[in-house]
ZAGUVEX-592591 format. One line per field, with one value per residue (C-alpha): residue number from 1; residue in three letters; x, y, z. Coordinates in Angstrom, 1 decimal. Each point is the difference from the previous one (the first is absolute). Last residue first. Example, Ala and Ser with C-alpha at 12.3 -4.5 7.8 and 13.67 -1.06 7.14 Angstrom:
2
k: 2 / 1 .
r: SER / ALA .
X: 13.7 / -1.4 .
Y: -1.1 / -3.4 .
Z: 7.1 / 0.7 .
***
This chain:
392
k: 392 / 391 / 390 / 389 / 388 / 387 / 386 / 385 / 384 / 383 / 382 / 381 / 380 / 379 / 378 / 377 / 376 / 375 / 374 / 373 / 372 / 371 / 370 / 369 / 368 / 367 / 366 / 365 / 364 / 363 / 362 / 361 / 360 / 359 / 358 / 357 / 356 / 355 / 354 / 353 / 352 / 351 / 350 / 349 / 348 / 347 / 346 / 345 / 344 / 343 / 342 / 341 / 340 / 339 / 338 / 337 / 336 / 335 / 334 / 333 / 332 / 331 / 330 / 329 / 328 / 327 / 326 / 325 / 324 / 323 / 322 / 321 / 320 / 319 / 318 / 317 / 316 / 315 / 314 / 313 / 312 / 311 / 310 / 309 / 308 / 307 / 306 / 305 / 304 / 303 / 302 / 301 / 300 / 299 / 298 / 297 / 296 / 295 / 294 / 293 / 292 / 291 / 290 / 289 / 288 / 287 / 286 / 285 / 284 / 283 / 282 / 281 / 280 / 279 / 278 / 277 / 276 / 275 / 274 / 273 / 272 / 271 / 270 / 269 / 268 / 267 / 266 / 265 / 264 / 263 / 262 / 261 / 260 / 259 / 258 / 257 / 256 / 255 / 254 / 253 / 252 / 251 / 250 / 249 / 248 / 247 / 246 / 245 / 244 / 243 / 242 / 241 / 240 / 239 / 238 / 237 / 236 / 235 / 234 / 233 / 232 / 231 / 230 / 229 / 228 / 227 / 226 / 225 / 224 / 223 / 222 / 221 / 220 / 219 / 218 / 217 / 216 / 215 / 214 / 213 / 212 / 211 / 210 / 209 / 208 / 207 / 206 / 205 / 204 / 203 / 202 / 201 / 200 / 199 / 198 / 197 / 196 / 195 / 194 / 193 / 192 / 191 / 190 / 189 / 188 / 187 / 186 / 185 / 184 / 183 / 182 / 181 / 180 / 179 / 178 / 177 / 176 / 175 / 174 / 173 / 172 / 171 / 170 / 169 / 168 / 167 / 166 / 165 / 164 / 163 / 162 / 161 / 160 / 159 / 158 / 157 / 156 / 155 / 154 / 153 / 152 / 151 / 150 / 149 / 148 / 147 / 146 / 145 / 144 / 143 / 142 / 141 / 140 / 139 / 138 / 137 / 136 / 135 / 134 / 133 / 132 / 131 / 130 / 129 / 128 / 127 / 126 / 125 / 124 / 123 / 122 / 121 / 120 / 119 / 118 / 117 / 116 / 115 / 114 / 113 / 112 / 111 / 110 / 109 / 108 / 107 / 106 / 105 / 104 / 103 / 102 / 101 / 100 / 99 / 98 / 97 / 96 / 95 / 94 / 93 / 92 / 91 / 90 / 89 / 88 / 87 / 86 / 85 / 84 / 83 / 82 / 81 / 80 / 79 / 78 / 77 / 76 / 75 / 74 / 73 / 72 / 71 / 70 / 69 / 68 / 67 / 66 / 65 / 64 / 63 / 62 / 61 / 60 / 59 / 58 / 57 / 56 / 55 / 54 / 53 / 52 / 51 / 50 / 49 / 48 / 47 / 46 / 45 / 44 / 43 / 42 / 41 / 40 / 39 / 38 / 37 / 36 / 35 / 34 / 33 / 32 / 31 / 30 / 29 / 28 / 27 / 26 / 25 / 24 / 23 / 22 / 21 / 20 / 19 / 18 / 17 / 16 / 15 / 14 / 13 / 12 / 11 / 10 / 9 / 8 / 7 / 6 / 5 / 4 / 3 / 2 / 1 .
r: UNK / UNK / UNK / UNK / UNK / UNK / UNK / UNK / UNK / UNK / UNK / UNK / UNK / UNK / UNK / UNK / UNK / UNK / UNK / UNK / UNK / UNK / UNK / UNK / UNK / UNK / UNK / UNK / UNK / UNK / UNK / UNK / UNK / UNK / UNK / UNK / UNK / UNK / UNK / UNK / UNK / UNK / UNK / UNK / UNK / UNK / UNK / UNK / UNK / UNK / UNK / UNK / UNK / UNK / UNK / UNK / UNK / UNK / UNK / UNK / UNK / UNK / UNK / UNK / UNK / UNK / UNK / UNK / UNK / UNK / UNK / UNK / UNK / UNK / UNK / UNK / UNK / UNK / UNK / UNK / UNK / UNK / UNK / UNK / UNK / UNK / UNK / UNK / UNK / UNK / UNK / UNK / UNK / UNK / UNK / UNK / UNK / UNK / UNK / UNK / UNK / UNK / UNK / UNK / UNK / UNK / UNK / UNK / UNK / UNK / UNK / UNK / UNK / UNK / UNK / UNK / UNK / UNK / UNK / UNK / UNK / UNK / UNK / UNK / UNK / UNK / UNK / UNK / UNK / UNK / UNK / UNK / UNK / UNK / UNK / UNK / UNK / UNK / UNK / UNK / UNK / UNK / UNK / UNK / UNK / UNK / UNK / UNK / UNK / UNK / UNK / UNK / UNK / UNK / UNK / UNK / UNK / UNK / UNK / UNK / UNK / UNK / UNK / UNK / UNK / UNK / UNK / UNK / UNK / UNK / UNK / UNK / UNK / UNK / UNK / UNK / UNK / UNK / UNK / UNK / UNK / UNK / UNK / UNK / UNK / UNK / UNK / UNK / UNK / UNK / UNK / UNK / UNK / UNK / UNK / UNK / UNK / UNK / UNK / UNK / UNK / UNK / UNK / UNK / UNK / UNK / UNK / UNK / UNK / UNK / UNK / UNK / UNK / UNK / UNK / UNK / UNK / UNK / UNK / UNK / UNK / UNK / UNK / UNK / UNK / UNK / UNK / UNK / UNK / UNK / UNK / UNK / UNK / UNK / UNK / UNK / UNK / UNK / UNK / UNK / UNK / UNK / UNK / UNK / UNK / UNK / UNK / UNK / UNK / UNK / UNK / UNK / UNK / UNK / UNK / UNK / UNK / UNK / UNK / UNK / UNK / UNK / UNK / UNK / UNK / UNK / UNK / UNK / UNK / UNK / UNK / UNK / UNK / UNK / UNK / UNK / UNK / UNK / UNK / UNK / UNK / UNK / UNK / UNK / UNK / UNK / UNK / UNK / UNK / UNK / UNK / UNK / UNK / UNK / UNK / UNK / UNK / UNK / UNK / UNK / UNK / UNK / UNK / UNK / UNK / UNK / UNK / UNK / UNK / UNK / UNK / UNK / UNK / UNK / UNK / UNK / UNK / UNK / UNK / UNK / UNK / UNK / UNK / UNK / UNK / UNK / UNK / UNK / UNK / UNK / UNK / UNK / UNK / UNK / UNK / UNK / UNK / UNK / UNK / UNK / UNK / UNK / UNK / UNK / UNK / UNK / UNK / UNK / UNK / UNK / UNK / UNK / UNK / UNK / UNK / UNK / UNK / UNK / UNK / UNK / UNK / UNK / UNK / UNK / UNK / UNK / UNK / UNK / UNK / UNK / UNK / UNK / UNK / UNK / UNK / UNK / UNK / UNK / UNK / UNK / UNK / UNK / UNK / UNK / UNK / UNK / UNK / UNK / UNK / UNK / UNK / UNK .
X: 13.9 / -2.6 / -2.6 / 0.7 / -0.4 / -2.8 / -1.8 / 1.2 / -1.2 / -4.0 / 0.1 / 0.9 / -2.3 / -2.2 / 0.2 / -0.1 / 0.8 / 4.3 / -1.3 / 3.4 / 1.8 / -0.9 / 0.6 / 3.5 / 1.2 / -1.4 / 2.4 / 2.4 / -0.3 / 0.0 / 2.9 / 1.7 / 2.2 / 1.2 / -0.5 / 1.8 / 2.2 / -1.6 / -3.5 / -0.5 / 2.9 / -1.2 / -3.3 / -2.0 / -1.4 / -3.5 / -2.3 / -3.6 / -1.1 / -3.2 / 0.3 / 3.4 / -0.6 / -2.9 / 1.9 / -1.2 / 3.3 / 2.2 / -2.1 / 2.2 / 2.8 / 2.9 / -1.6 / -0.6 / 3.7 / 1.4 / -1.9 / 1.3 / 3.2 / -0.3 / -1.1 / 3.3 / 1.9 / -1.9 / 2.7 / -0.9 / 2.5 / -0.4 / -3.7 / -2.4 / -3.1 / -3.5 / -2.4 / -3.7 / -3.1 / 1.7 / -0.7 / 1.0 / 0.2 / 1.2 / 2.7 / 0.4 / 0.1 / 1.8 / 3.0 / 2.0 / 3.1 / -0.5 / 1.3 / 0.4 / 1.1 / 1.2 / -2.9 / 0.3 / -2.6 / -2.9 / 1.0 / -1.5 / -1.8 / -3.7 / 1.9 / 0.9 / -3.7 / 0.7 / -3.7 / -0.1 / -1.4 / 2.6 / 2.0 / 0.0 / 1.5 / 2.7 / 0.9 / 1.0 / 1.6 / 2.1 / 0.5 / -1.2 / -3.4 / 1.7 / 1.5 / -0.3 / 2.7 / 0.8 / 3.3 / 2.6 / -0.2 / -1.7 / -3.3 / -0.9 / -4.1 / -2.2 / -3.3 / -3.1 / -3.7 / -2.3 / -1.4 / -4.0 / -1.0 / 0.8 / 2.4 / 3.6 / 0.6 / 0.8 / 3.2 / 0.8 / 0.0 / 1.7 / 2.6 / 0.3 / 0.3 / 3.2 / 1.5 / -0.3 / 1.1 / 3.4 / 0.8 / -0.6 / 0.0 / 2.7 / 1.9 / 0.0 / 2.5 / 2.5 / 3.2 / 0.7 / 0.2 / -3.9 / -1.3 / 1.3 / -1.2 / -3.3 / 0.2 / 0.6 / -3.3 / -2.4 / 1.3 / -1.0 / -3.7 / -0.2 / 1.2 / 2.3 / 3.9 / 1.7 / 3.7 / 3.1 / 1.9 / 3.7 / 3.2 / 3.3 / 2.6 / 1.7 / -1.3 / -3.4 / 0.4 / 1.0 / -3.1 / -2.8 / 1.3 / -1.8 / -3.0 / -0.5 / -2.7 / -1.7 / 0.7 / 2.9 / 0.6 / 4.0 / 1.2 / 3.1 / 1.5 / 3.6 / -0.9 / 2.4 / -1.6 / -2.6 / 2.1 / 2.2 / -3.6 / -0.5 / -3.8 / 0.5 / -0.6 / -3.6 / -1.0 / -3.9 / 1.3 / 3.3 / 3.1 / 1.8 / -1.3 / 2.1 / -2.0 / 2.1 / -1.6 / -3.1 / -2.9 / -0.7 / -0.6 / -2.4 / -2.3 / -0.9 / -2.4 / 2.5 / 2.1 / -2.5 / 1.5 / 2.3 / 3.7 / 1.3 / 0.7 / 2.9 / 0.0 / -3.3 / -1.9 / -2.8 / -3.0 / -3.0 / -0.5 / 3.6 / 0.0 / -3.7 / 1.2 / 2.7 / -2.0 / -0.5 / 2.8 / 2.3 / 3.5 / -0.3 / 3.1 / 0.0 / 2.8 / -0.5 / -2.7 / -1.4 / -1.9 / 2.1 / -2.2 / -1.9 / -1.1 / -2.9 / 0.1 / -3.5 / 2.3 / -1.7 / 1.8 / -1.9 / 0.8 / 2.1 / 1.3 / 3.0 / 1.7 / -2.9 / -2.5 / -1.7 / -2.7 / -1.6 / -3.0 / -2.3 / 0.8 / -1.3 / -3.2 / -0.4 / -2.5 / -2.2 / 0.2 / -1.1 / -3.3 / 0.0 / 0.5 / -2.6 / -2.4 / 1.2 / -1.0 / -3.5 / -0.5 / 1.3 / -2.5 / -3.0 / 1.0 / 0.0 / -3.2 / -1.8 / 1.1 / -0.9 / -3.7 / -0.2 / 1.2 / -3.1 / -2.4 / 1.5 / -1.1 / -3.2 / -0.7 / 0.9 / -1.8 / -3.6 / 0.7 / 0.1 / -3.5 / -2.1 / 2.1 / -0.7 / -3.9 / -0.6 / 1.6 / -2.7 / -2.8 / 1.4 / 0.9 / -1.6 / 1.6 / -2.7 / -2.5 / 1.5 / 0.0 / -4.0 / -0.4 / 1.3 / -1.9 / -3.4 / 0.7 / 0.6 / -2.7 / -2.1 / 1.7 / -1.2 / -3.3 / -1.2 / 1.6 / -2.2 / -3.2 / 1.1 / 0.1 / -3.2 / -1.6 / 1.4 / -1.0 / -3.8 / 0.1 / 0.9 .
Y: 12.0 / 1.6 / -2.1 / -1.5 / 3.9 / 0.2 / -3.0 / 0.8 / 3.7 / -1.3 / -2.9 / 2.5 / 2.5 / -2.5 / -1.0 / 3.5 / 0.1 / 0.3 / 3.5 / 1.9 / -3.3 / -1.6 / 3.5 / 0.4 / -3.8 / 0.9 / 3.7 / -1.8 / -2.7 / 2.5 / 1.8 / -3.1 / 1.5 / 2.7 / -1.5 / 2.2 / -0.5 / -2.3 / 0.6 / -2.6 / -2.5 / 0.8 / -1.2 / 2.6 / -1.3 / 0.6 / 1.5 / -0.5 / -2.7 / 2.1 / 1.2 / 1.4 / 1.5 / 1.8 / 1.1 / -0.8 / -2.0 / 2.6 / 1.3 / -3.3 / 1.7 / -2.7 / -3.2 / 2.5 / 0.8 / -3.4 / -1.2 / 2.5 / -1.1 / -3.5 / 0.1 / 2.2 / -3.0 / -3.0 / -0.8 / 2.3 / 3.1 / 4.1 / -0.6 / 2.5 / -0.2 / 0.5 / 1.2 / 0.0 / 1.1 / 3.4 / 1.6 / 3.3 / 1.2 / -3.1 / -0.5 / 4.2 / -0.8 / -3.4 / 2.5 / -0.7 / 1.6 / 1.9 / -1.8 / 1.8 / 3.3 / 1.7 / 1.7 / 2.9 / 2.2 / -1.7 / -2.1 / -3.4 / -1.3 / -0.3 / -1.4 / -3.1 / -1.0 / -1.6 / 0.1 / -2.9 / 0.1 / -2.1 / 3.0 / 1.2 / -3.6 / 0.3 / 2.9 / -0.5 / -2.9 / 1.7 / 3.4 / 2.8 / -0.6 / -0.1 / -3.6 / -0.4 / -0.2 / -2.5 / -0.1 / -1.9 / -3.6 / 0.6 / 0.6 / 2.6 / 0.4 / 0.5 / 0.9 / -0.1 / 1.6 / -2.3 / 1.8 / -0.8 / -2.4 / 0.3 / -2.3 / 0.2 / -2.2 / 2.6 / 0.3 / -3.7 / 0.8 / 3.1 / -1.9 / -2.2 / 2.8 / 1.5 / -3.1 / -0.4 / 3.9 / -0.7 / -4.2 / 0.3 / 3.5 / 1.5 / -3.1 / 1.1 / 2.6 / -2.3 / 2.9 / -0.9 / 3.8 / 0.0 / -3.1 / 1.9 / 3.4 / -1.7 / -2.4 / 3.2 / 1.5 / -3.2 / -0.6 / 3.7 / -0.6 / -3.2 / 1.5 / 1.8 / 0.1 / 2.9 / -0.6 / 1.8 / -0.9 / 0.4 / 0.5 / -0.4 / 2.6 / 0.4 / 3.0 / -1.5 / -2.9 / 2.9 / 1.6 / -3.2 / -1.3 / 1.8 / -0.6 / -3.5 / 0.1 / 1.9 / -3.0 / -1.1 / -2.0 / 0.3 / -0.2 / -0.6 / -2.1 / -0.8 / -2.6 / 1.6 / 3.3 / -1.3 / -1.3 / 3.5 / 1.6 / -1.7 / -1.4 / -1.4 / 3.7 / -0.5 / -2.5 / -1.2 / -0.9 / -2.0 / 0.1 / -0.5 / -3.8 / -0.2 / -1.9 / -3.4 / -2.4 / -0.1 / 1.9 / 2.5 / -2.5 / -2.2 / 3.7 / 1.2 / -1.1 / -1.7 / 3.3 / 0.8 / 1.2 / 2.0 / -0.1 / 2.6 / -0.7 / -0.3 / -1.1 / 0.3 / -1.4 / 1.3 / -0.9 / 2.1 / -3.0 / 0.2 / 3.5 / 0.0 / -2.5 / 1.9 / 3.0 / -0.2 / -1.2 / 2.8 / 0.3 / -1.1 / -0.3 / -0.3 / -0.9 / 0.0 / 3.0 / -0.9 / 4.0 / 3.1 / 1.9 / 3.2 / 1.6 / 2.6 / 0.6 / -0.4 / -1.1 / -3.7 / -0.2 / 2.0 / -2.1 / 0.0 / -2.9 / 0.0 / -2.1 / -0.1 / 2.5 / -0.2 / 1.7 / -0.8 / 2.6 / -2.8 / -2.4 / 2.8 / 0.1 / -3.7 / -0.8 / 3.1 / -0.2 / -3.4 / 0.9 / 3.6 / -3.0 / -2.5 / 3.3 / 1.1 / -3.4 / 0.0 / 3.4 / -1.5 / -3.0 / 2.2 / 1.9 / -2.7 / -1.4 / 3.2 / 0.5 / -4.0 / 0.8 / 3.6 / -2.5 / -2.2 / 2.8 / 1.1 / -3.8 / 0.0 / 3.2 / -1.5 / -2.7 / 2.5 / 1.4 / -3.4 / -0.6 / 0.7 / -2.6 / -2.6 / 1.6 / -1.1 / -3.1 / -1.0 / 1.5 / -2.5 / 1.2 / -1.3 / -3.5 / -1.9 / 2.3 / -0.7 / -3.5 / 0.1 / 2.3 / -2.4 / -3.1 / 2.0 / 0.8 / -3.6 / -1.3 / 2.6 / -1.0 / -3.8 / 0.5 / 2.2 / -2.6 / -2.7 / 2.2 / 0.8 / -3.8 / -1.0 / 2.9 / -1.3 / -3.9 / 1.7 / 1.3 / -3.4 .
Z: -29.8 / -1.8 / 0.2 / 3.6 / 1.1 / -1.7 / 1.4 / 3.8 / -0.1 / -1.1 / 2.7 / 3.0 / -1.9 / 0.0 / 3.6 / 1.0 / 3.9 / -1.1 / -1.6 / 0.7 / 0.3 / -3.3 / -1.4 / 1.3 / -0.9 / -3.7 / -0.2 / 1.2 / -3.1 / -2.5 / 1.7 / -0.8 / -3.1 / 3.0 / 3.4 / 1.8 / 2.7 / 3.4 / -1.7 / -2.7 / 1.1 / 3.9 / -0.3 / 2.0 / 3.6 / 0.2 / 3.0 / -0.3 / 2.5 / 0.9 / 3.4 / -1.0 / -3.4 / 1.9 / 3.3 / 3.0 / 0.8 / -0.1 / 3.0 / 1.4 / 0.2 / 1.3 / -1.6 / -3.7 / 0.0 / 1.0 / -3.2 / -2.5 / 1.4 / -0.1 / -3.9 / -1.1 / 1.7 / -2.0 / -2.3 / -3.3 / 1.1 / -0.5 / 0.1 / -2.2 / 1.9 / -1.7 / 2.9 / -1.1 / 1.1 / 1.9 / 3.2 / -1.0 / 3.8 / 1.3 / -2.1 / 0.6 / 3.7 / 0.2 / -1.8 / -3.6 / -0.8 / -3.5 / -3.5 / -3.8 / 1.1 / -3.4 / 0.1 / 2.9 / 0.2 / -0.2 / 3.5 / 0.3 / 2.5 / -2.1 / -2.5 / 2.4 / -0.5 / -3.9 / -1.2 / -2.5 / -3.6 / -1.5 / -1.2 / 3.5 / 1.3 / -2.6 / 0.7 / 3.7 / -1.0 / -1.8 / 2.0 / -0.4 / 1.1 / 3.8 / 1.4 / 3.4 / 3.0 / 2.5 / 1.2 / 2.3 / -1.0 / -3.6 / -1.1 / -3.1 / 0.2 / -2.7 / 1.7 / -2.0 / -0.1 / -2.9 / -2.4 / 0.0 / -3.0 / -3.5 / -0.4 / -1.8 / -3.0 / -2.2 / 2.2 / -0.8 / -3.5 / 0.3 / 1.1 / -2.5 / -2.2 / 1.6 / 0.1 / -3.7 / -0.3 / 2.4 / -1.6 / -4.1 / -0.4 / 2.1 / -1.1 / -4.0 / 1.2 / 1.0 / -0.9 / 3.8 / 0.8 / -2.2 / 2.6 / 2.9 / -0.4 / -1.2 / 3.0 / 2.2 / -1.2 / -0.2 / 3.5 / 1.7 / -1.2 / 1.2 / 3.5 / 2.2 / -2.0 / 0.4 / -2.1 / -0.1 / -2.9 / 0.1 / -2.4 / 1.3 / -1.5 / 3.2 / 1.3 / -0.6 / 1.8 / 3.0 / -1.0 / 0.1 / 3.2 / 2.9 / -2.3 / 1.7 / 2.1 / -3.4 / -2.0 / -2.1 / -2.7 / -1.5 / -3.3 / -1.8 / 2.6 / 0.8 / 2.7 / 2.6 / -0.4 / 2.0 / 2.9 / -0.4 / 1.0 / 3.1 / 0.8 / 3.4 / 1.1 / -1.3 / 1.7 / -1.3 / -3.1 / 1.2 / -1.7 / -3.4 / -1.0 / -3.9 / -2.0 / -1.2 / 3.1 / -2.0 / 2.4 / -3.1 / -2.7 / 2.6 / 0.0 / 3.2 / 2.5 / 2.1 / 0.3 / 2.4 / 2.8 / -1.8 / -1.2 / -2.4 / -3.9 / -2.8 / -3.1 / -1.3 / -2.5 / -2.9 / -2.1 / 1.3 / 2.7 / 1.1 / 0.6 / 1.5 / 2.9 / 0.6 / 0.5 / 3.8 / 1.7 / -0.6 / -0.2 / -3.7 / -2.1 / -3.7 / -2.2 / -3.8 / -0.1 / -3.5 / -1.1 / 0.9 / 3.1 / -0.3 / 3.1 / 1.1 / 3.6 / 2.0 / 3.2 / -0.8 / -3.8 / -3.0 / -3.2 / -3.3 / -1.4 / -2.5 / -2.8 / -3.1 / 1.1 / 3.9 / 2.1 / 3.1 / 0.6 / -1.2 / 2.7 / 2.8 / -1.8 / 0.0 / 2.5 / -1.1 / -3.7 / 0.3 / 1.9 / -2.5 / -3.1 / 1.1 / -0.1 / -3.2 / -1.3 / 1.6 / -1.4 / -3.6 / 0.5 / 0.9 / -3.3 / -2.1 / 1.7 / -1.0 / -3.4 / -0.5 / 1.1 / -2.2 / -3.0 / 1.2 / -0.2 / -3.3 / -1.1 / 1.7 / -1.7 / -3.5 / 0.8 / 0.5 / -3.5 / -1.1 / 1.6 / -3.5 / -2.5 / 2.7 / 0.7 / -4.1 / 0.5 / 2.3 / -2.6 / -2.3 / -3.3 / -2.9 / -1.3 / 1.1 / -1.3 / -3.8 / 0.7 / 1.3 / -3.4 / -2.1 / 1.4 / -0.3 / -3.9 / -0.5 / 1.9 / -2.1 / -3.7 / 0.9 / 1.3 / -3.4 / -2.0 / 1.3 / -0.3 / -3.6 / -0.5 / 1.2 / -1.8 / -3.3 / 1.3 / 0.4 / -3.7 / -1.4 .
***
């Protein structure tokens, strides 16, 4: 009997340990883990993280606002003569080519250009003419201005064909002159004619006049969608400009009597500095008097500058501007020595881009400069041709 008592309390004794052990293993199991432990100890060190990463954002929000200032001087630049243009509700205000300050009524009826140049650009920004003067490349002008119902009042490159009762004839409201031309602007005056007087050299020059235009037209939304889209597609080819040595040009101006080159003042002139070129004829020109845009061209300063590249603007497609380049370099042969020469480096503009002005092509002048420029680049070659097939 005794040893079945002791049997028991042995028994019991087991039981109430295991139990006692089992409680305290669940009681340890809930105890914090020393891992959880160094969590609650590092949020100090994710609150630095997180200021560090505010600091980060700070920092890429103000790269991104220098980078967006940055676009806007580069914009700023190509369209600082666009900003000066002014309009309200029924007038535009802009500085003409004398560096007058005019303000013209908005939705000119009848419009009469008796110069080649802009009429382009007046159809683009959302106009049409009435009346016109003949040039030698009326076949680069708008279809709408060669119909048979605008007027044809002389010839642009004869002045005294230009008579002012022809002009008057077509009753217009407005007339486009240029500088050649001035010797009209006060006696349309006198009458009660209204002119603009335009200077047109470059990009820079076209996103002006096609803000003058586009507001006169009341097609504001034009200056957006066609002048600033053609403005950054040209960029885009500028962007694409090498860095290798500058190349020395020569823009030459060939026709039957003369040859003379184009100075930095011209357009072609600037587009060749814009796309990294050295235009040669600089060296020629004279500081003191700007407004000359071509000097006569001798074998001694050709020789002299010795360029890499001649660009030739050609007055005719057919051949003829061709021959005469060639009958120049049989009869001096030290013409022959020359770099552009030796080299097969001589290009012959296309006359749609460069016979006027390009204006929503300057994209793709821009793209036919640089492939000649850097013509021994094969990727560059390949690199042009892609983005100009992307934004055509």
């Amino acid at each position: 009997m005794l040893a079945l008592i002791i049997i028991i309390l042995i028994l019991l004794t087991l039981f109430i340990g295991t139990t006692l052990f089992r409680s305290v293993g669940v009681e340890a199991e809930q105890a914090p883990h020393p891992n959880n432990m160094q969590e609650i100890e590092l949020e100090p060190e994710q609150e630095e993280t997180e200021e560090e990463t505010e600091e980060e954002i700070e920092e890429e929000s103000e790269e991104a606002e220098e980078d967006m200032e940055e676009e806007q001087d580069i914009t700023t630049y190509w369209e600082e003569k666009a900003e000066l243009v002014t309009s309200d509700d029924d007038t535009v205000t802009f500085v003409d080519a004398l560096g007058h300050t005019k303000t013209l009524e908005k939705k000119p009826q009848r419009v009469v250009s008796l110069t080649p140049s802009p009429i382009g650009l007046w159809y683009e920004a959302g106009g049409k003419i009435v009346g016109r003067v003949h040039s030698p490349y009326d076949e680069f002008l708008p279809e709408e201005a060669l119909e048979d119902e605008v007027e044809v009042i002389g010839n642009s490159w004869e002045i005294t064909s230009i008579r002012l009762e022809s002009v008057m004839a077509t009753n217009p409201d407005l007339v486009i002159l240029d500088k050649d031309k001035i010797i009209f602007a006060q006696p349309l005056a006198i009458v009660g004619i209204k002119t603009i007087i335009v200077d047109y050299a470059d990009i820079r020059d076209y996103l002006k006049w096609f803000k003058v235009f586009s507001l006169l037209n009341n097609e504001e939304e034009l200056y957006d969608n066609v002048a600033k889209q053609t403005l950054d597609y040209t960029l885009a080819v500028i962007e694409r400009v090498p860095v290798v040595e500058r190349p020395k040009v020569l823009c030459l101006n060939v026709d039957k009597t003369s040859i003379t080159a184009n100075l930095s003042n011209t357009m072609l002139g600037t587009i060749v500095n814009e796309l990294g070129g050295i235009n040669v004829a600089g060296n020629y020109a004279d500081p003191e008097n700007e407004e000359i845009s071509k000097i006569e061209v001798t074998l001694e300063a050709m020789v002299e500058s010795n360029p890499d590249k001649i660009l030739v603007h050609q007055f005719t497609d057919d051949g003829t501007v061709q021959t005469i380049l060639e009958q120049i370099f049989e009869t001096n042969p030290i013409l022959k020595t020359l770099n552009a020469v030796k080299n097969n480096e001589i290009y012959y503009l296309d006359m749609s881009l460069f016979a006027c002005y390009p204006n929503k092509r300057y994209n793709e002048a821009y793209s036919e400069v640089l492939k000649m420029l850097y013509q021994t680049k094969e990727e560059t070659i390949e690199e042009a041709s892609e983005i100009v097939e992307a934004i055509i």
